[in-house]
N, C-alpha and C positions, 0 to 999 in steps of 0.2 A: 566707242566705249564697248568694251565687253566684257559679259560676267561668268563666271564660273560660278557654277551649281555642286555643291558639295553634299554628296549624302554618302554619309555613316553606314554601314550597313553589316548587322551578324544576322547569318540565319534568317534572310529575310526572303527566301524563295518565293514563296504565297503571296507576296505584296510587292516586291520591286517591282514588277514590269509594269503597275498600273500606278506606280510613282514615275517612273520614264518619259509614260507614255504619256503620262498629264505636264512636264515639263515640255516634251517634245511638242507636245501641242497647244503652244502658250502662242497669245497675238503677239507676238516679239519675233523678229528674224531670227532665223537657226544659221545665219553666219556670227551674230552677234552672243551668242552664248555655247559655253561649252559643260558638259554633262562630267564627272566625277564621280564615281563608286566608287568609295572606301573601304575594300573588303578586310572587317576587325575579324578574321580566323574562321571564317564562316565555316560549316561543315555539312553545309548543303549546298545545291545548285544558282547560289545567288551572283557568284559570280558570274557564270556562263550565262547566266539570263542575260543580266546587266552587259554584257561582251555583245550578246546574239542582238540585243536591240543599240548599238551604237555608242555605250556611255564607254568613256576610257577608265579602264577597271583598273587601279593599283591598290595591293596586298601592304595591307600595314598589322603586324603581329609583335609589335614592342609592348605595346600594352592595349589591354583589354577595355574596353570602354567608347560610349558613345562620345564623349566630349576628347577622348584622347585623338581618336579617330577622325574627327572633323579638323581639329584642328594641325592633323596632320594633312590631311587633305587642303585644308588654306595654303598651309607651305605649299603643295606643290601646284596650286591654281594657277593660270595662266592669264585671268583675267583682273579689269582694273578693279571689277566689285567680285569680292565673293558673296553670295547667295548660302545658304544650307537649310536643308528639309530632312524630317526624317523620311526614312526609306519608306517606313507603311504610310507617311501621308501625302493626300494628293494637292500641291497649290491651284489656285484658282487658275482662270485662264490669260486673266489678264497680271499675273504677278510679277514677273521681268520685267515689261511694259511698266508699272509701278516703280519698282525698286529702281529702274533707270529713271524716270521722271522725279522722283522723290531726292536723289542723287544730285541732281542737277544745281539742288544749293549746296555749294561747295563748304559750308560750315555742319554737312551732315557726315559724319564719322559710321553711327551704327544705325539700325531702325529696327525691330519688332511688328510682329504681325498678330495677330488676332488665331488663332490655333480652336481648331475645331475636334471632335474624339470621333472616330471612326465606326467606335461601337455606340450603341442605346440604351445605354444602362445608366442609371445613377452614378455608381464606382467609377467609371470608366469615365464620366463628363464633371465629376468632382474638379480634381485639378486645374483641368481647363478655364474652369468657372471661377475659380480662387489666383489662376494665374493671369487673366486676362485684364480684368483692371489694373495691372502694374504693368502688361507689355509694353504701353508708352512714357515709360519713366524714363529713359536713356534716346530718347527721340530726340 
């Protein structure tokens, strides 16, 4: 079973490599998953990060957007599960490990995760907080 790891990514210089570097180092084999950078027209150094630490970087510029983005990135995954994170956030350590055991009942289609804000503000942990009770509605 292998998964591809799809992340979206504009303008995400400052934060991809510590999104990489948290999938690279998941309790999960790194023959068993592969890494995808979505570069949506970046016009910073996000792609060349994303290259210099190992993820296979393809440019997608038809349209602008995180969801467009990702979903182009499904198309070209190689794996039986796609995975997708955003670029500034970091998954746990044990999240492939997960998503492959969770998998394993063949009547699971999609799953949802619990989504944590990066910053420490009110603003910024709003959404998170309103979107998390509904992450396992499609489980």
């Amino acid at each position: 079973m292998k998964i591809s790891v799809v992340i979206p990514a504009y303008n995400e210089e400052k934060l991809i490599a510590k999104c990489i570097k948290a999938v690279q180092n998941q309790s999960f084999p790194k023959e068993k998953y592969e890494i995808l950078v979505i570069d949506n027209n970046s016009k910073d150094k996000t792609a060349e990060i994303a290259r210099k630490l190992g993820a296979r970087v393809i440019s997608y510029n038809k349209k602008q957007g995180f969801a467009a983005a990702r979903h182009f990135g499904m198309l070209k995954a190689r794996g039986e599960i796609i995975a997708s994170t955003d670029a500034d956030s970091i998954p746990q350590k044990n999240w492939l490990e997960t998503i492959e055991k969770l998998f394993k009942n063949e009547k699971l289609v999609y799953l949802g995760g619990t989504i944590l804000s990066t910053e420490n503000t009110m603003s910024s942990k709003l959404p998170f907080v309103v979107y998390d009770p509904f992450a396992g509605v499609n489980q």
